[in-house]
N, C-alpha and C positions, 0 to 999 in steps of 0.2 A: 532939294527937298527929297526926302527918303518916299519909296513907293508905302500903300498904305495895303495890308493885308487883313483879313478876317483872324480871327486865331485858327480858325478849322482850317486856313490856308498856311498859317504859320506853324501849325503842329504837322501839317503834310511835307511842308518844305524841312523841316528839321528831324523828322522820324525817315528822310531819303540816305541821310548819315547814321544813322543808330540800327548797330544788330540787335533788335529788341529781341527778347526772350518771353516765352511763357512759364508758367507757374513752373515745368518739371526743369527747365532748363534752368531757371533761377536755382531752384531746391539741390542741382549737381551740380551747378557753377560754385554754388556756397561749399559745396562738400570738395572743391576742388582748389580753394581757397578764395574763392570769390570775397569779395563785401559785400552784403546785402543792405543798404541804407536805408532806413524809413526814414522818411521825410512827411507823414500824417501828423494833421496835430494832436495836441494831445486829447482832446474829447471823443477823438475817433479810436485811438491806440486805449483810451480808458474802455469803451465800449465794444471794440471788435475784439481786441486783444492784441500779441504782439507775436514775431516772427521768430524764434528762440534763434538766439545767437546772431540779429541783426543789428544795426546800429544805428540809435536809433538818433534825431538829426532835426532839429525844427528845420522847415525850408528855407529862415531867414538867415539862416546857421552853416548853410550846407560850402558854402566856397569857404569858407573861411577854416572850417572844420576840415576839409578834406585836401585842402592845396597840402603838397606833401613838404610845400617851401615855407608856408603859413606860420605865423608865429601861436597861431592859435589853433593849428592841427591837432587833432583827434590821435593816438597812439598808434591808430589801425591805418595812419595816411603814411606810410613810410615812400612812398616814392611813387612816379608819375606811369610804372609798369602795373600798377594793381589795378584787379577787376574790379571795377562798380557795379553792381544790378541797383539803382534805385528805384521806389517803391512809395507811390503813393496811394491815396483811395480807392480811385480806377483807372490808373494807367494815363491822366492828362499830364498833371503838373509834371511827373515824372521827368514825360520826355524833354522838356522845358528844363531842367534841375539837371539831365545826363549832357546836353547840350552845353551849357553851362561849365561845367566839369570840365569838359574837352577843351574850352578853349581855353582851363588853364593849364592845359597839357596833360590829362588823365585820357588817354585816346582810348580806352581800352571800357571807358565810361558807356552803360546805355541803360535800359528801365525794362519791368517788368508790363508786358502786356495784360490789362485787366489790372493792375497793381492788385493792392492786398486781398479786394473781395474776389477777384479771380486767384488767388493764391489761397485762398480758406475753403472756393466751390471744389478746388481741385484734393481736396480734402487733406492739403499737408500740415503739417504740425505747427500751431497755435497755442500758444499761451494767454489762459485768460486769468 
């Protein structure tokens, strides 16, 4: 029988492996050829707006999209050395989605702290 965790104790145990970033280090990871993946759904991406030049990624979407072996790869998944930043509402699901990643060998995977609303206070560039 598997032990039983809270999520607030399964997002501590899984963000001990992820170099999270904040909004500026996302904003020059991306300039530095990062991926920036939004993984919001879409009600939230109609109303806050979008991240220019991110990709954008339903969560139910995301391995399948980004395995670089996948037969259902995204264009931008060429290989298991690219940077991930993903990006959800406020930095939860995120780190759940960069974890994820990594164990199909994208090591280099990890999420944005605060996700997109901390990425909008820090007043970087939005598309609405």
């Amino acid at each position: 029988m598997s032990e039983r965790v809270s999520i607030d104790e399964l997002l501590e145990r899984v963000r001990e492996d992820l170099d999270r970033v904040g909004p500026q280090e996302a904003f020059a990871a991306a300039a530095d050829g990062a991926l920036l993946v939004d993984i919001r759904y879409a009600a939230l991406r109609e109303r806050d707006g979008l991240i220019p030049g991110a990709l954008v990624v339903e969560r139910n979407e995301l391995e399948w999209r980004l395995d670089p072996q996948g037969s259902h790869r995204a264009a931008e998944a060429k290989d298991h050395g690219l940077r991930v930043v993903v990006i959800c509402n406020e930095g939860y699901a995120s780190s759940l989605a960069a974890v994820s990643l990594r164990q199909l060998g994208l090591d280099r995977a990890t999420d944005l702290i605060g996700g997109f609303q901390a990425w909008r206070a820090a007043g970087l560039p939005v598309e609405v």
